[in-house]
Structures are given as C-alpha cells and as structure tokens.
PyMOL commands that place a pseudoatom at each C-alpha (Angstrom):
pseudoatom trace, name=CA, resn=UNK, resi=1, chain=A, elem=C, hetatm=0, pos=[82.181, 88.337, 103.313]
pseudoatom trace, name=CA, resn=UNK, resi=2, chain=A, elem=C, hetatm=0, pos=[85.050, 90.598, 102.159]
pseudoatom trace, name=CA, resn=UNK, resi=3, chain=A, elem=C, hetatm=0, pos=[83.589, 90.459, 98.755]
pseudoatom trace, name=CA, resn=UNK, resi=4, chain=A, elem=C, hetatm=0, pos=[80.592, 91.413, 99.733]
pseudoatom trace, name=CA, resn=UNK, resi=5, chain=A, elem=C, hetatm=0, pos=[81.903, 94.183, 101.596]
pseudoatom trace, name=CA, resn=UNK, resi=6, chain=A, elem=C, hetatm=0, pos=[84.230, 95.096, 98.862]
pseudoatom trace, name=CA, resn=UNK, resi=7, chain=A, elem=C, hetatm=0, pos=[81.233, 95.094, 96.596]
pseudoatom trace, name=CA, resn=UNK, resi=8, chain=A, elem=C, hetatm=0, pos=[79.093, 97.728, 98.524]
pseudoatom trace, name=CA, resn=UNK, resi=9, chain=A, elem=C, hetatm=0, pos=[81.708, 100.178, 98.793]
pseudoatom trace, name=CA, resn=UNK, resi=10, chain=A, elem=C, hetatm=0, pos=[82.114, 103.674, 97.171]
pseudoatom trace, name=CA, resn=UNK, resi=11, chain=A, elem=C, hetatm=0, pos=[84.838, 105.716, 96.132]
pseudoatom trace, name=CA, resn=UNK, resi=12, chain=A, elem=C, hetatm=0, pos=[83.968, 108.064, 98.577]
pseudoatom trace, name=CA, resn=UNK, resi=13, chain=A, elem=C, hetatm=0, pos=[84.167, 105.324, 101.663]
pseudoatom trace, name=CA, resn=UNK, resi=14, chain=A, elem=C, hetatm=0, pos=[88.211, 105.102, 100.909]
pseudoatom trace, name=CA, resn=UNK, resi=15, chain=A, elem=C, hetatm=0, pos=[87.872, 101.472, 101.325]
pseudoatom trace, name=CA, resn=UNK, resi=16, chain=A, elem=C, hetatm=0, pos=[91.422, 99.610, 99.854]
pseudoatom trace, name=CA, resn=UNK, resi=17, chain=A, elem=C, hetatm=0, pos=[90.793, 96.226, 101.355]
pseudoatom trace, name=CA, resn=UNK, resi=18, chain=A, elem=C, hetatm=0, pos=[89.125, 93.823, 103.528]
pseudoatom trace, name=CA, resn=UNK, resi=19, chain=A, elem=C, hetatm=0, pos=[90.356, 91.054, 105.690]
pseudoatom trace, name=CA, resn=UNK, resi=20, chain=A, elem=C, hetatm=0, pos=[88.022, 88.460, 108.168]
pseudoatom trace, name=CA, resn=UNK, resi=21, chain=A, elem=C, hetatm=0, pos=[88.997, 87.268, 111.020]
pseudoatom trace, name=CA, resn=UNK, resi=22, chain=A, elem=C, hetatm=0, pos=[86.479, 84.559, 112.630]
pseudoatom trace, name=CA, resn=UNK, resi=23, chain=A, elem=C, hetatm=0, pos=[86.385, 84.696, 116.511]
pseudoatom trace, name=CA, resn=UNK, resi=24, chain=A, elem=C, hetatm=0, pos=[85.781, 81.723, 118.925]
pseudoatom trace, name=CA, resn=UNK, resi=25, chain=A, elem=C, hetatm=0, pos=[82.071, 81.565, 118.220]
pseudoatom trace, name=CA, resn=UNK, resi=26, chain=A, elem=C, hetatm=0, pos=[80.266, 82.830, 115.408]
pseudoatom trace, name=CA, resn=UNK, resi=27, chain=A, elem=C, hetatm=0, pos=[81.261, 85.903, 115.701]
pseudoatom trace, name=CA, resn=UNK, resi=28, chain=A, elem=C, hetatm=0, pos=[83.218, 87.668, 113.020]
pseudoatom trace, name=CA, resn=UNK, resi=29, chain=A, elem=C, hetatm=0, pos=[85.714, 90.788, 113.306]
pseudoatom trace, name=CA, resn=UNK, resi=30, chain=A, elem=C, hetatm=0, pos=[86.434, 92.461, 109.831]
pseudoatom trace, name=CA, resn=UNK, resi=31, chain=A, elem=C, hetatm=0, pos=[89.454, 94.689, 109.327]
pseudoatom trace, name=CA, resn=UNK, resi=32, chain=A, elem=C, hetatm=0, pos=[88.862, 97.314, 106.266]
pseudoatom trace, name=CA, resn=UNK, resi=33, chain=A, elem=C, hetatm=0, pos=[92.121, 99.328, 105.264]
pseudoatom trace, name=CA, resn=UNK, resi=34, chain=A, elem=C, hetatm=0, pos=[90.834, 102.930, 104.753]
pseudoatom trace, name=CA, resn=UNK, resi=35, chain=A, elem=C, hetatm=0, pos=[92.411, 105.658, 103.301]
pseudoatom trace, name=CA, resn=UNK, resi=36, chain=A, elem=C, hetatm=0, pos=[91.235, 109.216, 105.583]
pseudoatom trace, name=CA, resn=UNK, resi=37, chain=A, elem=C, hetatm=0, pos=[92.253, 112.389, 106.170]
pseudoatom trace, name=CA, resn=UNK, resi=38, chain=A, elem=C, hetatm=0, pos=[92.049, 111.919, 110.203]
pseudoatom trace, name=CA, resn=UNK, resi=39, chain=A, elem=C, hetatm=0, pos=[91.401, 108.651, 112.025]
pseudoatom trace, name=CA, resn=UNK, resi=40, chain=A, elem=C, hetatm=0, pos=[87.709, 109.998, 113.224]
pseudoatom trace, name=CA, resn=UNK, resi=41, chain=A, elem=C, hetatm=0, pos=[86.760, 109.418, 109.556]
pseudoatom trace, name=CA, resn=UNK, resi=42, chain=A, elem=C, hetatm=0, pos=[88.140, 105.961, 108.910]
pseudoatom trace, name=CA, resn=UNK, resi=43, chain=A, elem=C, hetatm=0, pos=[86.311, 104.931, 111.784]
pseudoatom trace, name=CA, resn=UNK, resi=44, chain=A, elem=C, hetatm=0, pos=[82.761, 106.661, 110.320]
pseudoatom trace, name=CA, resn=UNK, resi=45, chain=A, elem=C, hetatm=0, pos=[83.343, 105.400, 107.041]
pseudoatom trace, name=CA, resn=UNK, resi=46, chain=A, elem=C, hetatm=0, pos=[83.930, 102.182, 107.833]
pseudoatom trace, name=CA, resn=UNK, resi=47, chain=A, elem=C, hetatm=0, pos=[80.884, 102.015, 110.141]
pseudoatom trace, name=CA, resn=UNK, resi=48, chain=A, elem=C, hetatm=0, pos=[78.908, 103.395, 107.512]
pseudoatom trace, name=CA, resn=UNK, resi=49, chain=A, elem=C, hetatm=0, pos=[80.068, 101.153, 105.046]
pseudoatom trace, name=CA, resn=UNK, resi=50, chain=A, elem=C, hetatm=0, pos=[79.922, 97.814, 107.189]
pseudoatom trace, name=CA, resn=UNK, resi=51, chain=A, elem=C, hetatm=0, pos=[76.247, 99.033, 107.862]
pseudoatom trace, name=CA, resn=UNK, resi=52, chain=A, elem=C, hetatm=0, pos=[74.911, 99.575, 104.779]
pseudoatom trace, name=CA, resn=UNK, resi=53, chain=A, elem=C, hetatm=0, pos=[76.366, 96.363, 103.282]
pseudoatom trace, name=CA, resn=UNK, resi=54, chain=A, elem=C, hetatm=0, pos=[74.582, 94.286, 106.253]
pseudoatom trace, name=CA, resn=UNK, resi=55, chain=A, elem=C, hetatm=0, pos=[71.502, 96.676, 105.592]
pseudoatom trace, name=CA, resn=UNK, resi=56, chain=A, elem=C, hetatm=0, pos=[71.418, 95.986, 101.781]
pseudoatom trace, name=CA, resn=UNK, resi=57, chain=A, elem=C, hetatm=0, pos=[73.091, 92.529, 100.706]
pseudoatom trace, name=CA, resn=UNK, resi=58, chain=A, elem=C, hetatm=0, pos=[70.747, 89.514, 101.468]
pseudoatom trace, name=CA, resn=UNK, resi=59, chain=A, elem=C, hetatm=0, pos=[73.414, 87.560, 102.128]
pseudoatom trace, name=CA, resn=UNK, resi=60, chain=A, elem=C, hetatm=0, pos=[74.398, 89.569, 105.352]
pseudoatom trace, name=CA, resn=UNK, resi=61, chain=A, elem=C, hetatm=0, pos=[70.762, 89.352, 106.722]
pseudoatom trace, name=CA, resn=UNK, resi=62, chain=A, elem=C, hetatm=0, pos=[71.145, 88.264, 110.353]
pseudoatom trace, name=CA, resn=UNK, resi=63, chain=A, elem=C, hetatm=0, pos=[74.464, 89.895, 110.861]
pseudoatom trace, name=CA, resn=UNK, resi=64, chain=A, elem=C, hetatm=0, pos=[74.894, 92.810, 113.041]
pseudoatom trace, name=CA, resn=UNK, resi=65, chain=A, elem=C, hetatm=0, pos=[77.360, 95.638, 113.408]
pseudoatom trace, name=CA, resn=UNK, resi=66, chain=A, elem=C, hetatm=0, pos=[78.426, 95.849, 117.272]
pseudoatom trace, name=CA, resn=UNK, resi=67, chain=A, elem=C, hetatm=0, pos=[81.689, 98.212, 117.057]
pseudoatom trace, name=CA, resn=UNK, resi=68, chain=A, elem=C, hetatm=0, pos=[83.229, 100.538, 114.730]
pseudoatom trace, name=CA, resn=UNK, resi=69, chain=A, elem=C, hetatm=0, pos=[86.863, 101.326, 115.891]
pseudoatom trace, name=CA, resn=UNK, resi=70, chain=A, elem=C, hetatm=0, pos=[90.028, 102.418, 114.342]
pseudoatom trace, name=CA, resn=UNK, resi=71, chain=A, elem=C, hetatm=0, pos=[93.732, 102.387, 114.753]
pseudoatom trace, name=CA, resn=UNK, resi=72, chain=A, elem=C, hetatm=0, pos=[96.334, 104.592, 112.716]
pseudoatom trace, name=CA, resn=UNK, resi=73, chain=A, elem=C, hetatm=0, pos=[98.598, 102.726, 110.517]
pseudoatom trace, name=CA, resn=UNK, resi=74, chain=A, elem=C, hetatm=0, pos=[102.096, 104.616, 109.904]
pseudoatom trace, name=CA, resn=UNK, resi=75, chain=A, elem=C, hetatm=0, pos=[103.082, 104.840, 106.064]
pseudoatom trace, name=CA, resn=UNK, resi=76, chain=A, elem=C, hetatm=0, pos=[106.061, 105.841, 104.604]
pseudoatom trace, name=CA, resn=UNK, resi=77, chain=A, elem=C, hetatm=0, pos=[104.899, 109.278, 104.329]
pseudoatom trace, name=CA, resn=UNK, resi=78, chain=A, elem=C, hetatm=0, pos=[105.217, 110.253, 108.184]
pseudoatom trace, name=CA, resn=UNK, resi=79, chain=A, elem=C, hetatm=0, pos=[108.966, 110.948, 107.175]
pseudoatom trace, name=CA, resn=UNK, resi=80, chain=A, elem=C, hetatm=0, pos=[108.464, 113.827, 105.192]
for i in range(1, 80): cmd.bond("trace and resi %d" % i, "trace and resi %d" % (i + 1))
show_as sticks, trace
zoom trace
C-alpha cells in the first residue's frame, strides 16, 4: 500500500514517505510525511493524493478515504 501510494504521487503533493498502520479490523490508517508551507496544505495534499491513488490504482479498488487530518511535526529549523 505505501508503494502504491508512493507511486501515485507528484512533486507537487510534497509527499517524503509513507507508513501503514493496520487497525483492529480491516481498516487501515496511513501516515504520509509531507513537506507544506502551512499545515492546511499537508492536510489537502495528502487527501488529494490518498484519493486519487484509491481513484486510479486497481489495486486500491474497494478502499475508501474516510479522514484527511494533519499534525505539525517540529524540525530543527523552528530554532532559527
């Protein structure tokens, strides 16, 4: 899955990786490391990017995209 994922993104989506977590049931919870401007559009791209890969691959035919959320991650530029 993070393959695929990895596979359907563009440059412009700021996608630098993908990590899959499985849940309880079937359900699956993807975390994609984004690089943004503001937190708003790591959270759009990475909707828009999780869409289009379950819209386009056949292998994600059947999955669905229920949330889109994002947290801010500090780096080591927040001391300068």
């Amino acid at each position: 899955m993070a393959a695929i994922i990895t596979s359907c993104a563009e440059k412009a989506d700021g996608l630098e990786h993908v990590t899959l977590h499985k849940g309880p049931t079937r359900d699956l919870t993807l975390g994609l490391f984004m690089l943004a401007d503001r937190l708003a559009e790591a959270e759009d791209s990475a909707g828009r990017l999780v869409r289009r890969a379950v819209a386009d691959h056949p292998d994600l035919h059947g999955f669905r995209v229920v949330t889109a959320e994002a947290v801010l991650v500090p780096g080591p530029w927040w001391e300068s």
